[in-house]
C-alpha positions, 0 to 999 in steps of 0.5 A: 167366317170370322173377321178381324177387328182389332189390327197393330201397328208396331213401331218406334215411332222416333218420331211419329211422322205424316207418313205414320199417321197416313198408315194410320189412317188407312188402318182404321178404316179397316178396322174398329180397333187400332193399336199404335205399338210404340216400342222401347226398343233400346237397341235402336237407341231411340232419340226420344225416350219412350215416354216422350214417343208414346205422347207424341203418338197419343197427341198426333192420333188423337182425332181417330177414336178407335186408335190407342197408343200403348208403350211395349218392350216384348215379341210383338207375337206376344204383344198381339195375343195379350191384345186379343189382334190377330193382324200387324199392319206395316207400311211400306215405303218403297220396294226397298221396305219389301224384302225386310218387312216380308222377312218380319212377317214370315217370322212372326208367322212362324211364331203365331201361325193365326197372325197376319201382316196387312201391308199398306202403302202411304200416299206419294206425299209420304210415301218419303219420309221416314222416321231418321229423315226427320231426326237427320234434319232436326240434328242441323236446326232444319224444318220438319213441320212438312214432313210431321204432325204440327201437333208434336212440333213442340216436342221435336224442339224440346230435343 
């Protein structure tokens, strides 16, 4: 039987939140290895360039030593084999995450039959935040440091 040690965690990351870091956190008690996929993803029209996301995730995740945060702009099946990881981590939120997520999962396993989905739920504490919550407070000047890690709040008032 072989194990898997070595998860990813896509996402944009715009920005990285409490609720990111929860899932995180789940994950590397999982896994020796744990990659933070910051995707460029210029469709979404992320608010914070890529640069910018990609050091908020390093700053935020600093004190786990098994994770790294890398940027990417490919299939996230291709991301995963030229990372030697076999298994995605999600999170789900709520039961209105499910559906989707399990559409993403279904078709990456179209494209990579070995890949795997892990699906982890954040604490109840988290379980509402989500990246465009925190974008649509910091749009009217509102207070996020609840909601992120204080170690990226210096980057959220440069926007």
């Amino acid at each position: 039987m072989s194990f898997i040690d070595k998860a990813v965690y896509p996402g944009t990351f715009d920005p990285i939140t409490n609720g990111h870091i929860d899932i995180i956190k789940r994950a590397t008690r999982v896994f020796e290895e744990v990659i933070v996929a910051v995707a460029i993803s210029s469709e979404k029209s992320p608010l914070y360039s890529i640069e910018t996301r990609v050091k908020m995730a390093k700053e935020a995740t600093k004190e786990f030593e098994t994770v790294k945060v890398v940027p990417f702009d490919t299939l996230l099946v291709d991301f995963a084999k030229e990372n030697n990881a076999m298994m995605i981590i999600r999170g789900l939120r709520a039961v209105s995450d499910f559906e989707y997520e399990l559409q993403i999962g279904y078709a990456n396993s179209s494209l990579w039959e070995e890949l795997e989905t892990m699906y982890l739920m954040p604490s109840l504490e988290n379980a509402f935040i989500s990246s465009s919550i925190v974008r649509s407070i910091l749009k009217y000047n509102g207070c996020v440091s609840h909601l992120v890690p204080s170690s990226i709040l210096k980057y959220l008032k440069e926007s």
